[in-house]
PDB file of N, H, CA, C and O in Angstrom:
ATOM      1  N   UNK A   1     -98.520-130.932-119.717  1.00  0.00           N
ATOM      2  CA  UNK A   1     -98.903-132.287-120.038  1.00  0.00           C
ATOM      3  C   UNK A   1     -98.649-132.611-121.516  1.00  0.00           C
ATOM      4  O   UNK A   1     -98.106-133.672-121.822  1.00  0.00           O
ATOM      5  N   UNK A   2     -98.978-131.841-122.306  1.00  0.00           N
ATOM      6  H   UNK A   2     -99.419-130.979-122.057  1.00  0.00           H
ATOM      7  CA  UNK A   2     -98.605-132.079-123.996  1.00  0.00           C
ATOM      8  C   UNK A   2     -97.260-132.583-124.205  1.00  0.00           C
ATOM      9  O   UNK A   2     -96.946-133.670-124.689  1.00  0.00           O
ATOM     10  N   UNK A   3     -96.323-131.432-123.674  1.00  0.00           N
ATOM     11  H   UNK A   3     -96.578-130.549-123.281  1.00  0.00           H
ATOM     12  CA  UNK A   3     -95.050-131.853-124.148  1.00  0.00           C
ATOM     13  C   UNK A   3     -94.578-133.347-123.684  1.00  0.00           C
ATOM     14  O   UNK A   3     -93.622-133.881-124.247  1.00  0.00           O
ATOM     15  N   UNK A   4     -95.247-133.956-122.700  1.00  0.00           N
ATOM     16  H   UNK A   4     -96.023-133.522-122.243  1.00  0.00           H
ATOM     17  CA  UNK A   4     -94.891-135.489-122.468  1.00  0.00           C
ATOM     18  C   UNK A   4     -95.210-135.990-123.680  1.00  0.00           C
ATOM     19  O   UNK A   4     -94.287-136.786-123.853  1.00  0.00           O
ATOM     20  N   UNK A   5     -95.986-136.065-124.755  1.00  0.00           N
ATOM     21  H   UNK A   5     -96.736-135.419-124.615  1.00  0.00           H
ATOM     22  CA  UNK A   5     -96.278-136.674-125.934  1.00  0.00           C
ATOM     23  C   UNK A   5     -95.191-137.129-126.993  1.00  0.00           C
ATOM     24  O   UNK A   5     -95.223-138.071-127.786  1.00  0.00           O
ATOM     25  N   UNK A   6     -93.765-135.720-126.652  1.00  0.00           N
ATOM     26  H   UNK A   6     -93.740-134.956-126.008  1.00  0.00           H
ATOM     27  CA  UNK A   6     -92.856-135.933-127.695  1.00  0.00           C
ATOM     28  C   UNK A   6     -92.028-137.168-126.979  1.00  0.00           C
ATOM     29  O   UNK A   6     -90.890-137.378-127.401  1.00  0.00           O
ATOM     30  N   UNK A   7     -92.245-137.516-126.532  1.00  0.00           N
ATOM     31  H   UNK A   7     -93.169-137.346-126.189  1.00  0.00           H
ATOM     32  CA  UNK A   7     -91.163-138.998-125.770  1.00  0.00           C
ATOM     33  C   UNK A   7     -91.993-140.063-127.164  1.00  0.00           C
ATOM     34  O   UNK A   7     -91.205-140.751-127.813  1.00  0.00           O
ATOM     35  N   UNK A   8     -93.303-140.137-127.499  1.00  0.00           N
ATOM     36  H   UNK A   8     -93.943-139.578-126.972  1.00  0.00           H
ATOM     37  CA  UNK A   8     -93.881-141.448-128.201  1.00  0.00           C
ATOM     38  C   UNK A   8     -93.013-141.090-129.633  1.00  0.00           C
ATOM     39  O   UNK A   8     -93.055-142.148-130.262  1.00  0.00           O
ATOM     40  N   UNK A   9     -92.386-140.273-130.292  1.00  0.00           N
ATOM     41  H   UNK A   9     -92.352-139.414-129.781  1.00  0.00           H
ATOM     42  CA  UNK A   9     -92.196-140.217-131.565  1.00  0.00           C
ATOM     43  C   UNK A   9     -90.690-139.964-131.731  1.00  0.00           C
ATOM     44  O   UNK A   9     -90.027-139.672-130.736  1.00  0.00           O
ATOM     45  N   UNK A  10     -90.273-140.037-132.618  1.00  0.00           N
ATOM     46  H   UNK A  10     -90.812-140.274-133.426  1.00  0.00           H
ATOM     47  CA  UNK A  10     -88.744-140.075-133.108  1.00  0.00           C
ATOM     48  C   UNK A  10     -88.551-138.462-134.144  1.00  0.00           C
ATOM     49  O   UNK A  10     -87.601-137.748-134.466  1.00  0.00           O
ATOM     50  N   UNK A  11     -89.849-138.462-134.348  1.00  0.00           N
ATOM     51  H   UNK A  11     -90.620-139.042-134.086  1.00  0.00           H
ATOM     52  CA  UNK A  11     -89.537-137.389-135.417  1.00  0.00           C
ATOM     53  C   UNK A  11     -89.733-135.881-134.635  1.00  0.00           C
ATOM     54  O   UNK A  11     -89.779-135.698-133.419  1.00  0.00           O
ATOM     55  N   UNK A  12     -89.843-134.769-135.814  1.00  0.00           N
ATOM     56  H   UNK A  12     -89.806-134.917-136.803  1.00  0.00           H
ATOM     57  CA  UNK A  12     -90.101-134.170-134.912  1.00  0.00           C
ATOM     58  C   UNK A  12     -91.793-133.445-134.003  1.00  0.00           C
ATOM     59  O   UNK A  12     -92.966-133.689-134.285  1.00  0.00           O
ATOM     60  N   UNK A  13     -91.374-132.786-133.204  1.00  0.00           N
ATOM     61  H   UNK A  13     -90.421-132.587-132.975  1.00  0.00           H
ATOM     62  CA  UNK A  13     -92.689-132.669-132.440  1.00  0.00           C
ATOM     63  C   UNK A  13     -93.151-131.104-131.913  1.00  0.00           C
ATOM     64  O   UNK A  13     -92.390-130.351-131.307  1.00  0.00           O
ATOM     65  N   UNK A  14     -94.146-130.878-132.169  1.00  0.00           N
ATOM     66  H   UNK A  14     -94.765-131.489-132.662  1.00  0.00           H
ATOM     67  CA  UNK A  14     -94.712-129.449-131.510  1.00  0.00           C
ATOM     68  C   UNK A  14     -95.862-129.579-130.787  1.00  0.00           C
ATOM     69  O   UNK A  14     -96.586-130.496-131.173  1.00  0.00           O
ATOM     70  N   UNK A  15     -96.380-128.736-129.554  1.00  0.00           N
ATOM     71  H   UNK A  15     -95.791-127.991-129.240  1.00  0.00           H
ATOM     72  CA  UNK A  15     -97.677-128.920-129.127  1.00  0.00           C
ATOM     73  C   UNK A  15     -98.763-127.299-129.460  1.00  0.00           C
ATOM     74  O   UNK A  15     -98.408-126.121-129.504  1.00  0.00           O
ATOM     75  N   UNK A  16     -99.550-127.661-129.564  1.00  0.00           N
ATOM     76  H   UNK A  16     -99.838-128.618-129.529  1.00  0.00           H
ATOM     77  CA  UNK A  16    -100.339-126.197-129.216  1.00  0.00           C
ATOM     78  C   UNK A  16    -102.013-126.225-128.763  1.00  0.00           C
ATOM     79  O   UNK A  16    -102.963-126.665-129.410  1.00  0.00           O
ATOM     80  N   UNK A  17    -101.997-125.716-127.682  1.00  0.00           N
ATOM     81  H   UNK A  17    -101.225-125.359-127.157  1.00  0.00           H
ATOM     82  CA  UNK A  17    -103.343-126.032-126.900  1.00  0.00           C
ATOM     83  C   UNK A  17    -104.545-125.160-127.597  1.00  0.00           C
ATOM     84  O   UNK A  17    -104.523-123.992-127.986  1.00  0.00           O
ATOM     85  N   UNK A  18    -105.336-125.887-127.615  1.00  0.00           N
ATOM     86  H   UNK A  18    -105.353-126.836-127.299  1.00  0.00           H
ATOM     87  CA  UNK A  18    -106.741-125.259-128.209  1.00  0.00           C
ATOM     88  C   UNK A  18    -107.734-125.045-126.922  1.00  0.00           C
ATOM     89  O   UNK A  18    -107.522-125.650-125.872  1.00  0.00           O
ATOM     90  N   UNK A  19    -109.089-123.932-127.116  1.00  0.00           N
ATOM     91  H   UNK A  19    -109.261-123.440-127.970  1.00  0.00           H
ATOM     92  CA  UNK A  19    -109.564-124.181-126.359  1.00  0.00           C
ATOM     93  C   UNK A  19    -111.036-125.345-127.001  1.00  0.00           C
ATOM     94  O   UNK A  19    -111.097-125.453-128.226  1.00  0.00           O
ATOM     95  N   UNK A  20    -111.762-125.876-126.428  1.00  0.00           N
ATOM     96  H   UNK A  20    -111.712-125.789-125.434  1.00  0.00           H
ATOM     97  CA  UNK A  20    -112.924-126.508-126.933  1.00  0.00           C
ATOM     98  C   UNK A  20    -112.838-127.825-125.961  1.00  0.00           C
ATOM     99  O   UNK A  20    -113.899-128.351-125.628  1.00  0.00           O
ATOM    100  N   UNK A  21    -111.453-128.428-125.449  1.00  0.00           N
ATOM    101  H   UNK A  21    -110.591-128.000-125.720  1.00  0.00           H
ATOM    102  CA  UNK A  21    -111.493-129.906-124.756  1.00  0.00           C
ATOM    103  C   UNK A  21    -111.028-130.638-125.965  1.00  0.00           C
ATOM    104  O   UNK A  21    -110.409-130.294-126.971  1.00  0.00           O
ATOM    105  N   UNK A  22    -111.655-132.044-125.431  1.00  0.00           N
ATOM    106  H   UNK A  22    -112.158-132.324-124.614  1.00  0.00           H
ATOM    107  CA  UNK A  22    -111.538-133.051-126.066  1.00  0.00           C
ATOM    108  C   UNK A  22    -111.810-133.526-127.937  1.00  0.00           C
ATOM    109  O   UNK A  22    -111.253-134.144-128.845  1.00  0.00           O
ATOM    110  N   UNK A  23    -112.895-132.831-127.685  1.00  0.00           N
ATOM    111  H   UNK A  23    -113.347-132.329-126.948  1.00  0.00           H
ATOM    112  CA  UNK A  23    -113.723-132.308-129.010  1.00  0.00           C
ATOM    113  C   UNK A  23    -113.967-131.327-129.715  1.00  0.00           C
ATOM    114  O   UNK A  23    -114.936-131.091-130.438  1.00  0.00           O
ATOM    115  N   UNK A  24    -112.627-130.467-129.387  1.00  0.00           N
ATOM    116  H   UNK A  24    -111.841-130.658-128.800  1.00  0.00           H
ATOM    117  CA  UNK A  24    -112.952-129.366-130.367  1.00  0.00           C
ATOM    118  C   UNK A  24    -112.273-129.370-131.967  1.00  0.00           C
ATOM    119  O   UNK A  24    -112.015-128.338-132.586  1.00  0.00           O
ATOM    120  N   UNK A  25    -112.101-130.437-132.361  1.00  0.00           N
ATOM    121  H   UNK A  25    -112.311-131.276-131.859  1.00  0.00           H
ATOM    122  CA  UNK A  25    -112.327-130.312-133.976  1.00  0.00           C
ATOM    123  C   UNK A  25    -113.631-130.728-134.567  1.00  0.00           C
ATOM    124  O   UNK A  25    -113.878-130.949-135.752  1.00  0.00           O
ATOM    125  N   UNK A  26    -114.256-130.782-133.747  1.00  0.00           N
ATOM    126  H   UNK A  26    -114.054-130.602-132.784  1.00  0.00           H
ATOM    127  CA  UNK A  26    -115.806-130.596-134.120  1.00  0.00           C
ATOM    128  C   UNK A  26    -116.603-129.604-133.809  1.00  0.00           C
ATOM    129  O   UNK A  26    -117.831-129.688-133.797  1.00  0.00           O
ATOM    130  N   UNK A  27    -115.930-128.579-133.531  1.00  0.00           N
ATOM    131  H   UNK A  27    -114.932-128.512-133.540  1.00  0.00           H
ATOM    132  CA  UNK A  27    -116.206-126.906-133.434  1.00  0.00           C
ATOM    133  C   UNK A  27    -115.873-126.295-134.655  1.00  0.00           C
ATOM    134  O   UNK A  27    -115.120-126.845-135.459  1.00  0.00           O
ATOM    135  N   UNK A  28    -116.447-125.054-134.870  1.00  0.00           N
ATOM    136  H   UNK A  28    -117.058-124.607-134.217  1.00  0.00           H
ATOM    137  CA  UNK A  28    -115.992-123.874-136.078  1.00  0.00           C
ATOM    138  C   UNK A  28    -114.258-123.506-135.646  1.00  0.00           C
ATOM    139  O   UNK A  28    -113.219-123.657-136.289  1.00  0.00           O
ATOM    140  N   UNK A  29    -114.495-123.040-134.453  1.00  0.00           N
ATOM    141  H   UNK A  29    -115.339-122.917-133.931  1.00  0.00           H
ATOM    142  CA  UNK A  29    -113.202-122.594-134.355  1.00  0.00           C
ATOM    143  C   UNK A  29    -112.253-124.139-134.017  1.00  0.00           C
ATOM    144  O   UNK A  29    -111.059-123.840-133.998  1.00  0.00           O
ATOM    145  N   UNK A  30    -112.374-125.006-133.868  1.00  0.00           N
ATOM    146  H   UNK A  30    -113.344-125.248-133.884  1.00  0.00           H
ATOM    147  CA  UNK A  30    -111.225-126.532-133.403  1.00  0.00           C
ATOM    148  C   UNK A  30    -111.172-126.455-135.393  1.00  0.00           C
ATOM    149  O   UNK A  30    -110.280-126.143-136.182  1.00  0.00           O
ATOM    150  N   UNK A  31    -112.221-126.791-135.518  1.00  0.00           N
ATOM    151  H   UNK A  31    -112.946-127.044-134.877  1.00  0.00           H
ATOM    152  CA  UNK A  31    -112.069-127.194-137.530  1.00  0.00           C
ATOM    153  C   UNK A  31    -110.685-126.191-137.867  1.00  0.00           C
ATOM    154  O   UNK A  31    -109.704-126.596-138.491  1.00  0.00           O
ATOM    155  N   UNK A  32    -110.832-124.857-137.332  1.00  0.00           N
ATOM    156  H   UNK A  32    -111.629-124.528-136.825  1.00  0.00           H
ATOM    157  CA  UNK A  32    -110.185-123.725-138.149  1.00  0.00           C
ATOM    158  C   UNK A  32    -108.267-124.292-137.495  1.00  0.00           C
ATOM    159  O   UNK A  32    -107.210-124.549-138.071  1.00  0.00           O
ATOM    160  N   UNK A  33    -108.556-124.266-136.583  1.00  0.00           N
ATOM    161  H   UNK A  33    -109.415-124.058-136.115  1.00  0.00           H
ATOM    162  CA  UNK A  33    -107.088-124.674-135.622  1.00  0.00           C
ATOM    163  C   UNK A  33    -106.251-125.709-136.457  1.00  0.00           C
ATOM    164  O   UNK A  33    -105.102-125.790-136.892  1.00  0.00           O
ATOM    165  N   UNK A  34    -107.655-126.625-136.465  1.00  0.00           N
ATOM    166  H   UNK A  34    -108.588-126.560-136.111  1.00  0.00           H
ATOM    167  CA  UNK A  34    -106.989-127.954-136.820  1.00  0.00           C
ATOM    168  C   UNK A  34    -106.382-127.789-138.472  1.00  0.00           C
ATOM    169  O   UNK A  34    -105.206-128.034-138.742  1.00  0.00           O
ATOM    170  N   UNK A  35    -107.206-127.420-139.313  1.00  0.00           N
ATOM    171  H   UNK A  35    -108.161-127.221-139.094  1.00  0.00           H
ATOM    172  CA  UNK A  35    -106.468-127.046-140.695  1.00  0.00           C
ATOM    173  C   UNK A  35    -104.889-126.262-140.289  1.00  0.00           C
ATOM    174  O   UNK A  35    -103.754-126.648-140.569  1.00  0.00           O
ATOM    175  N   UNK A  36    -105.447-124.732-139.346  1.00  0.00           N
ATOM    176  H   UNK A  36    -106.368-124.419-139.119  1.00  0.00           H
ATOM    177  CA  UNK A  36    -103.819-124.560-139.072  1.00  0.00           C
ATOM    178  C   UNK A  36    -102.525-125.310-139.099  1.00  0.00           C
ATOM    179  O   UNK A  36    -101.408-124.890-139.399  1.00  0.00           O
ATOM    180  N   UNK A  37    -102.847-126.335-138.778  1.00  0.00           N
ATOM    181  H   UNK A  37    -103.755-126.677-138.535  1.00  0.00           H
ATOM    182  CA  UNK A  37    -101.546-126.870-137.601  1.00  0.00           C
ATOM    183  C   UNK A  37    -101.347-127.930-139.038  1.00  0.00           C
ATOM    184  O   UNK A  37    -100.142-128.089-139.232  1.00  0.00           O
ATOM    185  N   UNK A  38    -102.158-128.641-140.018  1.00  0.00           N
ATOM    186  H   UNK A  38    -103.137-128.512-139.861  1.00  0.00           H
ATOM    187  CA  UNK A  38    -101.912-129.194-141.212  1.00  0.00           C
ATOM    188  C   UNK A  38    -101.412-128.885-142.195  1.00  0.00           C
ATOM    189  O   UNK A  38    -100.575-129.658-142.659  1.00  0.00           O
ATOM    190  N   UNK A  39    -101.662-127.871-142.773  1.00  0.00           N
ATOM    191  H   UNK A  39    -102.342-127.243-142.396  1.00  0.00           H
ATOM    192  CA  UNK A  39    -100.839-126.588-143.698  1.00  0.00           C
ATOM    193  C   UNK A  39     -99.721-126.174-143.105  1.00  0.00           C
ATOM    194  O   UNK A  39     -98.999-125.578-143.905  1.00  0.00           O
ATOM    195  N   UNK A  40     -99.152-126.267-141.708  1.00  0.00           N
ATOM    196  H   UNK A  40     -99.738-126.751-141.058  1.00  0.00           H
ATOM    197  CA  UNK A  40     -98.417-125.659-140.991  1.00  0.00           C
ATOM    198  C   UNK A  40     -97.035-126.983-141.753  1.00  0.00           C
ATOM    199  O   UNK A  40     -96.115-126.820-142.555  1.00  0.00           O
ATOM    200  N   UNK A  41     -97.547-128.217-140.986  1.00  0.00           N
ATOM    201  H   UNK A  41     -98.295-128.349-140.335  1.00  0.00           H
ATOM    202  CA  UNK A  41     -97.178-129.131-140.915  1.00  0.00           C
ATOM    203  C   UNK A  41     -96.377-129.977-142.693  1.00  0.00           C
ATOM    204  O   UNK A  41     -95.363-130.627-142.944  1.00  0.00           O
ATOM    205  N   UNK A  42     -97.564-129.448-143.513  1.00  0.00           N
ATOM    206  H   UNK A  42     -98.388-128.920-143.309  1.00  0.00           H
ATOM    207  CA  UNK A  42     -96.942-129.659-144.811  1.00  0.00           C
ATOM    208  C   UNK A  42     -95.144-128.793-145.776  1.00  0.00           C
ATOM    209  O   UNK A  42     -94.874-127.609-145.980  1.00  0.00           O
ATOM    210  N   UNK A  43     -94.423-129.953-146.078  1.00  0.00           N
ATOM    211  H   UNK A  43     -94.642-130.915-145.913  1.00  0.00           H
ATOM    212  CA  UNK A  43     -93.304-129.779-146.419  1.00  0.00           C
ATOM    213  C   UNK A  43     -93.536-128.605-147.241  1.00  0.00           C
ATOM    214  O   UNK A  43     -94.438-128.723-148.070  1.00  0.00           O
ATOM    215  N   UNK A  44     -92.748-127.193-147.179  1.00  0.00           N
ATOM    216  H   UNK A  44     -92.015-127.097-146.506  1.00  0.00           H
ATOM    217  CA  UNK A  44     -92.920-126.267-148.237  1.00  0.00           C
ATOM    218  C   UNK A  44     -92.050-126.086-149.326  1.00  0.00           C
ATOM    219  O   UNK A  44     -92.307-125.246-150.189  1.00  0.00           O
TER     220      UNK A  44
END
């Protein structure tokens, strides 16, 4: 189901499933994921 997401954008696109649902960047571990994937995401 994720990878249907890259059709909305032009640029580029990655998915990666967490566990927690809907709301897990309001978990310890979603918070920790979510920084991942931001630092990941920043030009180096």
């Amino acid at each position: 189901m994720l990878p249907l997401w890259a059709r909305f954008t032009s640029g580029p696109f990655r998915a990666r499933l967490a566990q927690g649902g809907h709301f897990f960047p309001f978990t310890p571990y979603g918070q920790g994921v979510l920084l991942e994937e931001l630092v990941a995401s920043l030009p180096r």
